[in-house]
C-alpha positions as CSV (number, residue, x, y, z in Angstrom):
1,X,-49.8,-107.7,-44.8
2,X,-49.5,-110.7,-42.5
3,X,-50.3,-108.7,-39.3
4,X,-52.8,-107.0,-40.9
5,X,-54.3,-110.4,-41.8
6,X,-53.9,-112.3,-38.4
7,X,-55.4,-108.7,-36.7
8,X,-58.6,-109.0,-38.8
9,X,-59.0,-112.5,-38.0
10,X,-58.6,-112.0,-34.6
11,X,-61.1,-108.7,-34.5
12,X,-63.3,-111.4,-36.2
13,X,-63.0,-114.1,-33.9
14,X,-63.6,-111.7,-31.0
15,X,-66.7,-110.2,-32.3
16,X,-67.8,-114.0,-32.9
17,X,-67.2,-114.8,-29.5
18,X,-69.4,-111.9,-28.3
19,X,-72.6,-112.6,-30.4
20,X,-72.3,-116.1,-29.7
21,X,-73.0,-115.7,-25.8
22,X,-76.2,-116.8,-24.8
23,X,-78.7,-115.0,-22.5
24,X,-78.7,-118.5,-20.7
25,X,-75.7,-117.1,-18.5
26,X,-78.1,-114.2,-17.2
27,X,-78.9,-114.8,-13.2
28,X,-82.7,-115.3,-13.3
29,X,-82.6,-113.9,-9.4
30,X,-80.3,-110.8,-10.5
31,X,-81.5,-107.9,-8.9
32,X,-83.6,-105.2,-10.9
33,X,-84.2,-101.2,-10.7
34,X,-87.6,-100.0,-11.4
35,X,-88.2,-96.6,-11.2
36,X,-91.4,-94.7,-10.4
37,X,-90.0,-91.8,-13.1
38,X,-87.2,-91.3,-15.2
39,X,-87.8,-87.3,-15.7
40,X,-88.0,-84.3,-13.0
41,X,-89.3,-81.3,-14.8
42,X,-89.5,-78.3,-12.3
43,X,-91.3,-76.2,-14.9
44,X,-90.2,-72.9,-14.5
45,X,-88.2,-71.8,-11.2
46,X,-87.2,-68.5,-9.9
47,X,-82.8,-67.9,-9.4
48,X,-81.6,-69.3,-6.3
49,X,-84.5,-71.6,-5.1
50,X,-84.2,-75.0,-4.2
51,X,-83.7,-77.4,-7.0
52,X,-84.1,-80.9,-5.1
53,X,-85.6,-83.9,-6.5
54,X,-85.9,-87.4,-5.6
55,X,-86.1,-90.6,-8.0
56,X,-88.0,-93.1,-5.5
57,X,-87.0,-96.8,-7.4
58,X,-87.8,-100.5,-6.4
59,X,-85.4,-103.6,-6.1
60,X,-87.8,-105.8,-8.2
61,X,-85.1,-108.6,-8.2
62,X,-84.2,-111.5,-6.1
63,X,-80.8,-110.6,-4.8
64,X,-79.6,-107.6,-3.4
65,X,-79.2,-104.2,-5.5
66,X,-75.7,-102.1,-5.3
67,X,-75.2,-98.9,-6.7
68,X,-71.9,-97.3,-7.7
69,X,-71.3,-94.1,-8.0
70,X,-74.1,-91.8,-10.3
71,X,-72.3,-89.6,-12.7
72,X,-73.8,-86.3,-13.3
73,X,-73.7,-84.3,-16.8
74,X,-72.0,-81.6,-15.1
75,X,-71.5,-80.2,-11.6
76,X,-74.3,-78.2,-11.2
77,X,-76.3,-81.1,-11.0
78,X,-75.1,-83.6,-7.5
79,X,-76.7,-86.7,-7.0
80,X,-77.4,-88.5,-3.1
81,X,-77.6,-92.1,-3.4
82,X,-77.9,-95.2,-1.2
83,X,-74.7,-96.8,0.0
84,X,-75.7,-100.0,1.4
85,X,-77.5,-102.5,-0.5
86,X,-80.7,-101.9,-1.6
87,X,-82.9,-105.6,-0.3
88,X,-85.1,-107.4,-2.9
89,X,-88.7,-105.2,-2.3
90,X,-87.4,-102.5,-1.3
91,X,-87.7,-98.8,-2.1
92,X,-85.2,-95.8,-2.1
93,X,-84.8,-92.7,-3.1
94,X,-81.8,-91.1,-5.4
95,X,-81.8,-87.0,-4.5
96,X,-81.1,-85.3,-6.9
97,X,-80.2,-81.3,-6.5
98,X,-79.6,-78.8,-9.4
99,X,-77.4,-75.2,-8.8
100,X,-80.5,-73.0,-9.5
101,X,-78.2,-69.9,-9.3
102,X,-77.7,-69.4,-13.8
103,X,-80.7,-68.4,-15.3
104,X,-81.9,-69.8,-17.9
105,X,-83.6,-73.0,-20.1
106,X,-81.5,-76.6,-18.4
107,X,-81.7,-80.2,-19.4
108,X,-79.1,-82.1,-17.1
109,X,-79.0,-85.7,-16.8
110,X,-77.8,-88.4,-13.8
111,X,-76.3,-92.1,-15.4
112,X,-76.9,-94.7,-12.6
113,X,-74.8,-97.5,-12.7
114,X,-75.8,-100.7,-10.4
115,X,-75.3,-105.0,-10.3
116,X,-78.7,-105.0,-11.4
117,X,-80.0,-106.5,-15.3
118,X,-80.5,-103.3,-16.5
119,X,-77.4,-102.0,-15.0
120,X,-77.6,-98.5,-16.5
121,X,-80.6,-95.9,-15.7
122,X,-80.4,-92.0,-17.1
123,X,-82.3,-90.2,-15.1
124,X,-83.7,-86.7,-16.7
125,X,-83.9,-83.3,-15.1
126,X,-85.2,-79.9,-16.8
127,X,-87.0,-76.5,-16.2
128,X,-86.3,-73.0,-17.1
129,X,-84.6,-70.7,-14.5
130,X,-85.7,-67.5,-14.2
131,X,-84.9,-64.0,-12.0
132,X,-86.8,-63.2,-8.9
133,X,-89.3,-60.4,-9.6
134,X,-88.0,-56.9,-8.4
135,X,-90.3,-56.0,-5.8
136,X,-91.4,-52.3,-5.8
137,X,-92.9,-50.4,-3.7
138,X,-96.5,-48.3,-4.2
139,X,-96.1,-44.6,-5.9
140,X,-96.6,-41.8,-3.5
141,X,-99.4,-40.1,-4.8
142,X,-98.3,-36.1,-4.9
143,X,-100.9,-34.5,-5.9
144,X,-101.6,-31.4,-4.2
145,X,-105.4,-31.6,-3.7
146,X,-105.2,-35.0,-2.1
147,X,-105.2,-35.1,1.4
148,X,-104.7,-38.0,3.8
149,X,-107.5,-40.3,5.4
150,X,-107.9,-40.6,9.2
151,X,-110.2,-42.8,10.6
């Protein structure tokens, strides 16, 4: 009962601790990731096309912005991203290529984790996969009273 006692204080004092912090100890010249769009719909897509998008986004901060790596929902989606840091002002561009080779409705999404205030971004990608056409080839036309046309 004792341990249990000294463990809820000690949760309590914690949590305390956290809620306490002021936003005073946030860098006013931290860098900051604005992007021009959050979600890439591709509409619908034929099987096997390409299923590249970029994420153009701003350093609207002070200092410079660093990304780590962006995690995917799942590996049909890989992501491209800047390695070096990204200078207040400047723009880049995260790729961002989907496997278009299942069929069918997707909703994927990229988490991009950086230095800057808000330092996580989801970025969204959807559409609906569909198979090529068959292409077919005109009838022959049979019929015995037809006859070909010269000119």
């Amino acid at each position: 009962m004792k341990k249990l006692l000294i463990l809820a204080v000690a949760i309590m004092f914690t949590a305390a601790t956290a809620i306490g912090q002021d936003s005073k100890d946030e860098n006013p010249n931290a860098p900051e990731i604005s992007f021009d769009k959050t979600v890439h719909d591709y509409g619908t897509i034929y099987q096997g096309s390409d299923g590249t998008c970029e994420f153009e986004f701003t350093n609207t901060g002070k200092e410079p912005l660093i990304l780590s790596k962006p995690r995917s929902s799942c590996g049909c989606t890989v992501p491209t991203w800047p390695k070096k840091p990204i200078t207040a002002g400047q723009s880049e561009k995260i790729k961002v290529t989907y496997n278009t080779n299942r069929t069918g409705r997707f909703h994927k999404t990229v988490t991009v984790m950086s230095n800057a205030k808000t330092n996580r971004v989801v970025l969204t990608i959807k559409g609906n996969v569909v198979s090529k056409p068959k292409e077919e080839l005109p009838e022959k036309n049979l019929d015995e009273n037809s006859s070909p046309v010269n000119k």
